[in-house]
C-alpha positions in Angstrom: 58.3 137.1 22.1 60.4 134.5 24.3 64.2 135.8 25.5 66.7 134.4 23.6 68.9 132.3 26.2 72.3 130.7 25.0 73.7 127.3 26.0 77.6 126.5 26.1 78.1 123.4 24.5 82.0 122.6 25.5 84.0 119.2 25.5 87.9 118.0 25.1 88.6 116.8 20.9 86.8 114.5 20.1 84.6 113.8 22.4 81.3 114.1 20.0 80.9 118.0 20.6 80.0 119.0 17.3 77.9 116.1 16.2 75.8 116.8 18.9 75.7 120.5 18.3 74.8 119.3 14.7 72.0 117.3 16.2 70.4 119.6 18.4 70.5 122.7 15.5 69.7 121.2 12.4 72.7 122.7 11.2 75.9 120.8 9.4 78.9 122.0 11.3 81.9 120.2 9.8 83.0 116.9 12.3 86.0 115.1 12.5 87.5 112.3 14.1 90.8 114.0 14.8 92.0 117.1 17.2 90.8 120.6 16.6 88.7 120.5 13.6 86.2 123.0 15.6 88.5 126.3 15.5 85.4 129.1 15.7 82.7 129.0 17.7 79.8 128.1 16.3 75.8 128.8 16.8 72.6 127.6 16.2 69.2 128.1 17.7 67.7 124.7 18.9 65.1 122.8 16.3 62.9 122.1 19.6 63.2 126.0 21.7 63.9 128.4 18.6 64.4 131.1 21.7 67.4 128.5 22.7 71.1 129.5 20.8 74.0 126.9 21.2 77.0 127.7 21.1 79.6 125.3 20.2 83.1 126.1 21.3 86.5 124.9 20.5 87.5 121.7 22.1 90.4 121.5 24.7 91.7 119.5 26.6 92.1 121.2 29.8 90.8 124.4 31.2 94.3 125.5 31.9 95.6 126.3 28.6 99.1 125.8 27.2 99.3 126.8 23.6 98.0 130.6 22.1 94.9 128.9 20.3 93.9 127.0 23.8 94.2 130.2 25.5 92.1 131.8 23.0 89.1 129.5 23.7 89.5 129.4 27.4 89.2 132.9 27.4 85.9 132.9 25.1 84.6 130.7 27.5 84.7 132.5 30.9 84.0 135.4 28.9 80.8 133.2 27.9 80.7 132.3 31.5 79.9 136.1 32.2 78.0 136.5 29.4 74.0 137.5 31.3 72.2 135.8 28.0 74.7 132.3 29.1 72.2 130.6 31.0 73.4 127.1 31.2 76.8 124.5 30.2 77.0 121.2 28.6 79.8 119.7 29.0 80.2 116.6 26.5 82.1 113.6 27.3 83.0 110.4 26.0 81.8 107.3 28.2 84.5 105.5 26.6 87.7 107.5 27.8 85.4 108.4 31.1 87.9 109.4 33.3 90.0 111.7 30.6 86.2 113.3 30.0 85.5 113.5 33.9 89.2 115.6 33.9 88.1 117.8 32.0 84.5 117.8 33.3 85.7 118.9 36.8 87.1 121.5 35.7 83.8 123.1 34.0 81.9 122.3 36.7 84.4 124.0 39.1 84.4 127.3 36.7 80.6 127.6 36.2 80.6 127.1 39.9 82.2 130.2 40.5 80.1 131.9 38.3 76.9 131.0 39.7 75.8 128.9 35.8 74.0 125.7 35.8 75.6 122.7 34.1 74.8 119.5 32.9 77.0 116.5 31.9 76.1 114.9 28.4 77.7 111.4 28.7 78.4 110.6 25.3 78.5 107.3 22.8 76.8 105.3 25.2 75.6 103.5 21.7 79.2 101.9 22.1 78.8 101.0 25.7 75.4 99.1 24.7 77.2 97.6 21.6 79.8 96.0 24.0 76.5 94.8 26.7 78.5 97.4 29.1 76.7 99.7 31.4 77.9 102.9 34.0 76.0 104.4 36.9 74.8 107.4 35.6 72.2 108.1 38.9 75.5 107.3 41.2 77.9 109.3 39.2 75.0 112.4 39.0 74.5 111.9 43.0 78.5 112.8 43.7 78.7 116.0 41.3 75.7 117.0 42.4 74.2 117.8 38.6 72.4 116.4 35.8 74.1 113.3 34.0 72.2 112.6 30.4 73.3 109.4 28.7 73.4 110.3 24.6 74.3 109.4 21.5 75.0 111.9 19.2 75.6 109.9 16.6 72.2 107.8 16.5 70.4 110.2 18.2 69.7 108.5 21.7 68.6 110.5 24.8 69.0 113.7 22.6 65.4 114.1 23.8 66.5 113.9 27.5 69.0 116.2 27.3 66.9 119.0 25.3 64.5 118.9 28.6 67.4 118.6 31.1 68.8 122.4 29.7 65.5 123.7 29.0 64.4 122.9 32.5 67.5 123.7 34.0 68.6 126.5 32.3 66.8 129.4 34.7 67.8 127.3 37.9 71.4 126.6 38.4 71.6 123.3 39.9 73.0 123.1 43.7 76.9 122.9 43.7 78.2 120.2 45.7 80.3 121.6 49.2 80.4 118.3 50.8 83.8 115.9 51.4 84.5 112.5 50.3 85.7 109.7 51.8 89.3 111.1 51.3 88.7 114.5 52.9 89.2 116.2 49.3 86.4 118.8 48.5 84.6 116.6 45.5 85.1 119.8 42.9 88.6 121.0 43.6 90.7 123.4 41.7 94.2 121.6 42.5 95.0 119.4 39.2 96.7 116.6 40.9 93.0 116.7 43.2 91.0 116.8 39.9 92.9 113.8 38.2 92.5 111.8 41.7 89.4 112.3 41.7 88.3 111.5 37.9 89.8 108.2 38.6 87.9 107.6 41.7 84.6 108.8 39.9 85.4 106.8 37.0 86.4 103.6 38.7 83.4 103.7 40.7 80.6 105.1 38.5 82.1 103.8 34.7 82.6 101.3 33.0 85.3 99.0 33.6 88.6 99.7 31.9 89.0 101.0 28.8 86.9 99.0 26.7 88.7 100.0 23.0 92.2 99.8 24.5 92.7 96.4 23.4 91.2 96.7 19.5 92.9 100.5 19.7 96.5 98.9 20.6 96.4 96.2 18.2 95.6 98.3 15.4 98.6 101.0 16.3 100.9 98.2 16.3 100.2 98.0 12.8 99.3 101.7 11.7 102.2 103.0 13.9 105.2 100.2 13.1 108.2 102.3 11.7 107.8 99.9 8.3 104.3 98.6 7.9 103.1 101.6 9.1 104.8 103.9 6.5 103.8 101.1 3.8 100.3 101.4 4.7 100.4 105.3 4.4 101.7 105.4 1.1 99.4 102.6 0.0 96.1 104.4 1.3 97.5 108.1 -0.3 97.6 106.1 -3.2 94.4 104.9 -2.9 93.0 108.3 -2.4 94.2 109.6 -5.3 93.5 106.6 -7.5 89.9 106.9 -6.4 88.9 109.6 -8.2 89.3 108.8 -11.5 88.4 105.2 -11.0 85.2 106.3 -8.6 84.6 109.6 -10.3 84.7 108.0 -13.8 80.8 106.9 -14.1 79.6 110.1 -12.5 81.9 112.3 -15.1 80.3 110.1 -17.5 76.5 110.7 -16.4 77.1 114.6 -16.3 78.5 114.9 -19.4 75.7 112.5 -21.2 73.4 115.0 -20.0 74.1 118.0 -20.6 74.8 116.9 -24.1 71.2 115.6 -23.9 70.0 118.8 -22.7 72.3 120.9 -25.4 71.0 118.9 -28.6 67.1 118.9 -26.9 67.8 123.0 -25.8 69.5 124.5 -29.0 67.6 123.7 -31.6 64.4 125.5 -29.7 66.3 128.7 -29.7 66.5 131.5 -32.9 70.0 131.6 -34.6 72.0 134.2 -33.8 73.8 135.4 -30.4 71.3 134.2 -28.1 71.8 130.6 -29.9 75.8 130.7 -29.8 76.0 131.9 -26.3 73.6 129.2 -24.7 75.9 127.2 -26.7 79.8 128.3 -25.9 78.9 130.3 -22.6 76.6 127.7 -20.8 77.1 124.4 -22.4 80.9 124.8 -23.9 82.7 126.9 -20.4 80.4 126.2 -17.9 79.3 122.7 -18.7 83.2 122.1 -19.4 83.7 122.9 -15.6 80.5 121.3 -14.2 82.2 117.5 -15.8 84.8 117.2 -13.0 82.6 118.1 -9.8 82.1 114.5 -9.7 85.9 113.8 -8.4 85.6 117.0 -5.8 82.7 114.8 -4.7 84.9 111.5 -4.6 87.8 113.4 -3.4 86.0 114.6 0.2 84.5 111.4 0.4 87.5 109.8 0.8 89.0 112.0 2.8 86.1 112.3 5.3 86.9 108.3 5.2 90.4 108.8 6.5 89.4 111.7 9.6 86.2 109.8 10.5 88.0 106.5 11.2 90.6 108.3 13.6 93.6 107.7 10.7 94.5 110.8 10.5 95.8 111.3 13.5 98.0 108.6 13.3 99.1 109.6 9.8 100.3 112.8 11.5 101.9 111.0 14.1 103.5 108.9 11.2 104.6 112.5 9.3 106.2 114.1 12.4 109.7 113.1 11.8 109.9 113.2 8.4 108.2 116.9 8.4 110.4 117.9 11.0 113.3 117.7 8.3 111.2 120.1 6.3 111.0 122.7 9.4 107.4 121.5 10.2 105.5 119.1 12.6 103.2 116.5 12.4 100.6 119.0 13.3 101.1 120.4 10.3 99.9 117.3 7.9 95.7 117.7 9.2 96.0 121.2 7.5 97.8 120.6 4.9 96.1 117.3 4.3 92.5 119.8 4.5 93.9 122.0 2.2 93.8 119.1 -0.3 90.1 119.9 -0.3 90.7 123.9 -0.2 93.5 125.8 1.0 91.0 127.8 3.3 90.1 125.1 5.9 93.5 124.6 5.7 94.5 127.8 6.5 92.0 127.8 9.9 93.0 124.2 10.5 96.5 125.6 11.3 95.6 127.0 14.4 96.0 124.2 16.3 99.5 124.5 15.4 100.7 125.4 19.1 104.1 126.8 17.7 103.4 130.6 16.2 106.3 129.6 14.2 105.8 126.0 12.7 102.2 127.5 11.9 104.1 130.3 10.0 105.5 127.6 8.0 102.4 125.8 7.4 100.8 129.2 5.9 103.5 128.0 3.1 103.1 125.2 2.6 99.1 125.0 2.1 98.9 127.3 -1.2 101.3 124.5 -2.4 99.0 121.7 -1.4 96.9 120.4 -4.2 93.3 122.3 -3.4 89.9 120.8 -5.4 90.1 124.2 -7.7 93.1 122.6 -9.2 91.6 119.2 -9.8 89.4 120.2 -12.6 92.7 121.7 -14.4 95.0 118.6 -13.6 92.4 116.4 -14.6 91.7 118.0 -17.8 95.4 118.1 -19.1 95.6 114.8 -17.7 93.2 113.1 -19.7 94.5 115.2 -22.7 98.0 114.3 -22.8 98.3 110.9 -20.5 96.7 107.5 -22.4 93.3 105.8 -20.4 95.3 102.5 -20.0 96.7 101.0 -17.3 99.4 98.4 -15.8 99.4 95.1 -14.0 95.9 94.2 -15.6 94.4 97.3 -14.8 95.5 98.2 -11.4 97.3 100.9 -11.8 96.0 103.6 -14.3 98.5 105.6 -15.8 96.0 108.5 -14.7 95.5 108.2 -12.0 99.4 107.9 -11.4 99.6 111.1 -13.5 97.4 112.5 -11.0 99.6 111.2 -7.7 102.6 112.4 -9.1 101.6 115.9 -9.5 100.0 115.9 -6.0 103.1 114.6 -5.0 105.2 117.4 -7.1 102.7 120.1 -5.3 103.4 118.6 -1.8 107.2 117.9 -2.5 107.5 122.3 -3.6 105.7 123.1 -0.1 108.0 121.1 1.6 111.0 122.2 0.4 110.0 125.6 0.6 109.3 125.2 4.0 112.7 123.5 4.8 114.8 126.4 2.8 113.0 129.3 4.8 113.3 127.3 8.3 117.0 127.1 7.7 117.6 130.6 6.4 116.0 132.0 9.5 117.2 131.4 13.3 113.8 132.3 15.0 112.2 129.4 13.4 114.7 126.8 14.6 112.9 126.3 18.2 109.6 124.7 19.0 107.3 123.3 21.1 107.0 119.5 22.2 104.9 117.8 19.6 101.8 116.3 22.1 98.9 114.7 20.0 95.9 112.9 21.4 95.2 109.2 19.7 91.4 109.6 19.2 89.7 106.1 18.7 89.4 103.9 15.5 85.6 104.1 14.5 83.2 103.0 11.6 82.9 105.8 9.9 79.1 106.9 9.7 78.0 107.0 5.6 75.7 109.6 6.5 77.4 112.0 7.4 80.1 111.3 5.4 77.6 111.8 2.3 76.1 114.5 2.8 79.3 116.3 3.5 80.5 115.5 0.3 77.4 116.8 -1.4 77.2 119.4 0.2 81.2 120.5 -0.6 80.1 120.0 -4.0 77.6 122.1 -3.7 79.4 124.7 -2.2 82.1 124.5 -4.7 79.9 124.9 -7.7 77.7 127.9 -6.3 81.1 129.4 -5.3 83.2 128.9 -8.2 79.9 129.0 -10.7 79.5 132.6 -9.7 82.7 133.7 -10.9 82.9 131.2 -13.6 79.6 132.5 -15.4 80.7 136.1 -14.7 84.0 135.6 -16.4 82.1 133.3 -19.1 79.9 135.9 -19.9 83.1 138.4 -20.3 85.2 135.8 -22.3 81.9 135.2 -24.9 81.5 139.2 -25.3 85.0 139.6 -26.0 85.6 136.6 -28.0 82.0 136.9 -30.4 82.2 140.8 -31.3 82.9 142.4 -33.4 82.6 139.4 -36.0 79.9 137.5 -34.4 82.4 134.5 -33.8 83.3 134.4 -37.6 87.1 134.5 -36.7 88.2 134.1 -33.2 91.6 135.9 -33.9 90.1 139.0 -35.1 87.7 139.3 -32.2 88.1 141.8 -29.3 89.6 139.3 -27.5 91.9 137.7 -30.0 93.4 141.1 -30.2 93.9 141.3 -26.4 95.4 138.1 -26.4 98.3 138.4 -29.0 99.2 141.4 -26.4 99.9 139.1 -23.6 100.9 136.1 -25.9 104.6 136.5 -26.2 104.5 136.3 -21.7 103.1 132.2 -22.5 105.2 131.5 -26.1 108.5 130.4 -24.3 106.4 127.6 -22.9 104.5 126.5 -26.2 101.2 128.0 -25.3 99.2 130.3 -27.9 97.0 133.5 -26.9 94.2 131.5 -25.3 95.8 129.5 -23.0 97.2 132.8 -22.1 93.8 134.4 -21.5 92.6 131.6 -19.8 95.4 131.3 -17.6 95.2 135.2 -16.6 91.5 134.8 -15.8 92.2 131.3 -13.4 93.9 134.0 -11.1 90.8 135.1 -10.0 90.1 131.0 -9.2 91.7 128.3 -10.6 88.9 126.4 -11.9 88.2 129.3 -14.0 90.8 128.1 -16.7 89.1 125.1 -17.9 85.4 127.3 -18.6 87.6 130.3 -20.4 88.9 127.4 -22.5 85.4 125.6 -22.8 84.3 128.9 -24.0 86.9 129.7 -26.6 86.8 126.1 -27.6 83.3 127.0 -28.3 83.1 129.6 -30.1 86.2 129.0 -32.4 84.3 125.0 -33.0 81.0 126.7 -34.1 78.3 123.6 -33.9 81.2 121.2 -33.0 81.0 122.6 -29.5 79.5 119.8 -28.4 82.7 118.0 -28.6 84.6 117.4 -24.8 87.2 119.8 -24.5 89.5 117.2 -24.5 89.4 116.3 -27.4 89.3 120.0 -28.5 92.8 120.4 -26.4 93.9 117.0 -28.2 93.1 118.4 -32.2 94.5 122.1 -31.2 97.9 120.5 -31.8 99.6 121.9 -28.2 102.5 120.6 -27.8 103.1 117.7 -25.3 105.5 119.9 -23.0 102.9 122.8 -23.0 100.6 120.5 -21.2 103.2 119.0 -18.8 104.2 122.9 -18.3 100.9 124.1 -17.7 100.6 121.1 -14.7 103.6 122.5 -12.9 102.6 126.1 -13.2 98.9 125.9 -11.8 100.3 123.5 -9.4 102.5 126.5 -8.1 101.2 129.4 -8.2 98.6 131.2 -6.1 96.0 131.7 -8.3 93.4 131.9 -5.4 91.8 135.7 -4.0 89.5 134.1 -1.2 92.9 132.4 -0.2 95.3 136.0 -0.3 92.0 137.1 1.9 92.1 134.3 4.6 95.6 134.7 4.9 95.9 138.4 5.2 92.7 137.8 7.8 94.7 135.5 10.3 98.2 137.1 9.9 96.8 140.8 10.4 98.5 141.9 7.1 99.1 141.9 3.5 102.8 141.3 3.6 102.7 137.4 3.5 99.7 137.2 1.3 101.9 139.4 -1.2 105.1 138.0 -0.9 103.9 134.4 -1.4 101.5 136.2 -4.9 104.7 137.2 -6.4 107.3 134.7 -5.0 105.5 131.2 -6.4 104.2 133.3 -9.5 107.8 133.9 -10.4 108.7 130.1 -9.2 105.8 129.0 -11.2 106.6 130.5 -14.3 110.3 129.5 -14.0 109.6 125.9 -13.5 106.7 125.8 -16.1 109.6 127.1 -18.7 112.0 124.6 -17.6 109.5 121.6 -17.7 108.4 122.4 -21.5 112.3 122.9 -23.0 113.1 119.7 -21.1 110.1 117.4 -22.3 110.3 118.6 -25.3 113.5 117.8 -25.8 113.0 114.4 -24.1 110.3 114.1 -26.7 112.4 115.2 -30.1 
């Protein structure tokens, strides 16, 4: 059996790291088109050596750190650098910011220099330099640092062949280090940053391609995306956008998974014996789980879209756009990429935040994110949504009142974070300082459908195996409860009626009965969890009208419109999210936030839930 060697993969944001670590595995590491999306390191054995493991580290920018999180992967890599299974470095750089790459690049080569470890550059996106009939001198530029030099595309796959031979060959045999002088008398790899940025630009200027060949398309389209008005404009248009994308996207795919499984519940039921096994396929599978499995669709449209936004190199400027308006709020721009991934789920988010280079303004962050409104919500707001808001719309059609229902409480979510934020950054002297806000523009790009796809599937997917678990255990708990000891005859006199009129009078001063109040203790082991406890009681109580969309179920129960507007606001609040406590206790080191934020937005939730139903319903008469 072969040794298992490792390869360093390593490279400044952005610079195609990942995509190319994604490549060479097999494996579907998440990529962005914006700083530090890359926060673990990651590792995969190659699909061409199975005894080869890359490892893909976090990108930085230089290899002298300045924040905590840069130090923390500087340090993993010279500890990889004296790791004896480390047997060779790729260093990945962008052809099109060449001499920003070749920075960097020095650096590495200086470092595994010293520690005797072969490297290779992997000169990236040369798709783009042959897209724009430009060519560099990769032989001349391997010749001065003296080591392999593999033109690539990570993204089509070009020279990826190359480069697998250049580390398997060179992997046992460190190349020869260059100790010879330049024209200049400087040593060509030099520790001395103002000698490494000199000679990046001579390497870059003599081997590269001329200039900066997307600075001119890149500064035209800043002067648009970055203008103090047009710039804010466009934001709030393309937020808009997002959100009105998935129900107008999501509406035909919502449509297809909810024709069959009603197809597979009228062609499955009637082949089964009366009795329990007959009602529980019907309220357990088809009435709570199918009633959940309806809105995957718009988790699907919903990372679409925002894999849109961070693979065309937007979101970077949108944080660059947010800085001064979240620095009112106690935060920084930084803050918006993992607030704006915690749209997806708070959990990303809550890694995301490491690049965060103030320990305090990520402190702030951590409160925000369980604010921001995560996918596990979406199947709740879109359920009460289509319940209690009308399928029309305004100005022909444009703008569905939905899918401003569903903006505005996004926005409400976002708005709470941000104030919370502001009131516990003013209340507190240690979190008035902080560091410079430094952000790197990465380049506007096509984004690559591909990718983009199958990342959305396979969030989806994730999200349904993930949530379905718990789902179908609670499901399972909800239909025992609910069908004995009366075999579903009356619903009130169950087990679980019984348990509910317990907890009822904690719901009745915001117009919900026992099962919303069951349902809603349940959703705190995962949000999504409310709408298959209701698809289950629903289901039981409607005997062979089960069938029915639990909207309209929701619609005939005769809830009140506040209780529907007061269920919004509460789920949009509170933490109702176990993986999330875990993650945060994980990267603070304790319990103590993870509990304090529990019972403080649980309180705030259910306060502001009570106020929003006495004050629509007395809006309403």
């Amino acid at each position: 059996m072969p040794l298992i060697s490792k390869t360093i993969l390593i490279g400044s944001p952005n610079s195609g790291k990942s995509l190319l670590f994604n490549q060479l595995t097999g494996l579907n590491q998440k990529v962005a088109n914006f700083p530090g999306i890359t926060v673990n390191i990651k590792s995969g054995k190659s699909t061409v050596a199975p005894e080869l493991v890359l490892m893909d580290f976090p990108g930085v920018y230089s290899l002298h750190a300045i924040s905590g999180e840069e130090k923390i992967s500087v340090d993993a890599f010279y500890a990889g650098l004296k790791d004896p299974e480390v047997s060779s470095v790729v260093c990945v750089v962008d052809t099109t910011r060449l001499e920003k790459g070749l920075i960097f690049a020095l650096q590495v080569i200086n470092a595994c220099a010293k520690h005797n470890k072969p490297v290779m550059i992997a000169a990236n996106m040369i798709d783009v330099l042959n897209s724009h009939g430009m060519t560099m001198d990769l032989e001349g530029l391997a010749a001065a640092l003296k080591v392999p030099v593999a033109a690539i595309s990570a993204k089509s796959g070009l020279g990826l062949d190359h480069l697998q031979e250049l580390i398997t060959s060179h992997r046992d045999s460190p190349s020869p280090y260059p100790s010879d002088i330049d024209s200049k008398g400087n040593n060509i790899i030099a520790s001395d940053d103002s000698i490494v940025h000199r000679q990046a630009q001579q390497l870059a200027a003599s081997f590269g391609p001329k200039g900066d060949i997307l600075i001119n398309s890149q500064t035209r389209l800043d002067q648009f995306f970055l203008h103090s008005w047009f710039g804010g404009i466009s934001f709030i248009l393309i937020m808009f956008l997002l959100f009105q994308s998935i129900f107008t996207w999501a509406a035909p795919l919502m449509d297809g998974v909810e024709s069959i499984l009603q197809f597979a519940a009228v062609a499955v039921l009637p082949l089964l014996p009366a009795g329990a096994i007959s009602d529980f396929v019907s309220d357990a599978l088809f009435g709570g789980i199918g009633a959940f499995l309806v809105f995957v669709p718009q988790i699907f449209i919903l990372t679409l879209v925002v894999g849109m936004l961070e693979d065309s190199g937007y979101l970077a400027r949108a944080a660059v756009i947010c800085h001064k308006p979240l620095r009112i709020f106690g935060l920084t721009g930084k803050s918006f990429i993992p607030m704006l991934s915690s749209v997806a789920c708070a959990i990303p988010g809550i890694y995301a935040a490491r690049t965060v280079d103030s320990p305090r303004k990520r402190w702030l962050t951590y409160l925000a994110i369980p604010l921001m409104p995560c996918s596990a919500r979406l199947p709740v707001y879109s359920l009460l949504i289509a319940a209690f808001i009308p399928a029309t719309g305004a100005f022909g059609g444009v703008v569905g009142w939905q899918g401003f229902a569903m903006v505005s409480i996004y926005l409400f979510g976002i708005l709470c974070g941000l104030l919370v934020t502001a009131l516990v950054s003013r209340t507190s002297a240690a979190l008035q300082t902080d560091l410079p806000f430094v952000l790197e523009m990465p380049p506007y790009r096509l984004p690559s459908w591909k990718p983009l796809l199958r990342n959305a599937w396979d969030r989806s997917k994730h999200f349904v195996t993930k949530a379905g678990k718990v789902i179908f255990m609670v499901t399972v708990v909800i239909w025992v409860l609910g069908y004995f000891p009366n075999q579903g005859a009356d619903l009130g006199q169950s087990w679980l009626g019984h348990m509910g009129k317990i907890i009822e009078p904690a719901f009745a001063p915001f117009g919900l009965d026992w099962k919303y109040g069951v349902a809603i203790l349940t959703s705190f082991l995962a949000r999504e969890v409310f709408v298959g406890t209701l698809g289950t009681l629903f289901g039981i109580e409607g005997g062979e009208e089960n069938i029915i969309s639990l909207v309209e179920h929701i619609q005939n129960s005769g809830l009140p419109i506040g209780a529907g507007f007061a269920l919004l606001v509460f789920f949009s609040i509170a933490l109702q999210c176990v993986s999330t406590l875990a993650v945060l206790r994980r990267e603070t080191g304790s319990w103590r936030l993870p509990t304090q934020l529990f019972v403080s937005y649980s309180i705030f939730a259910y306060g502001a839930a009570w106020l929003t139903f006495v004050t629509v319903q007395s809006i309403a008469g």
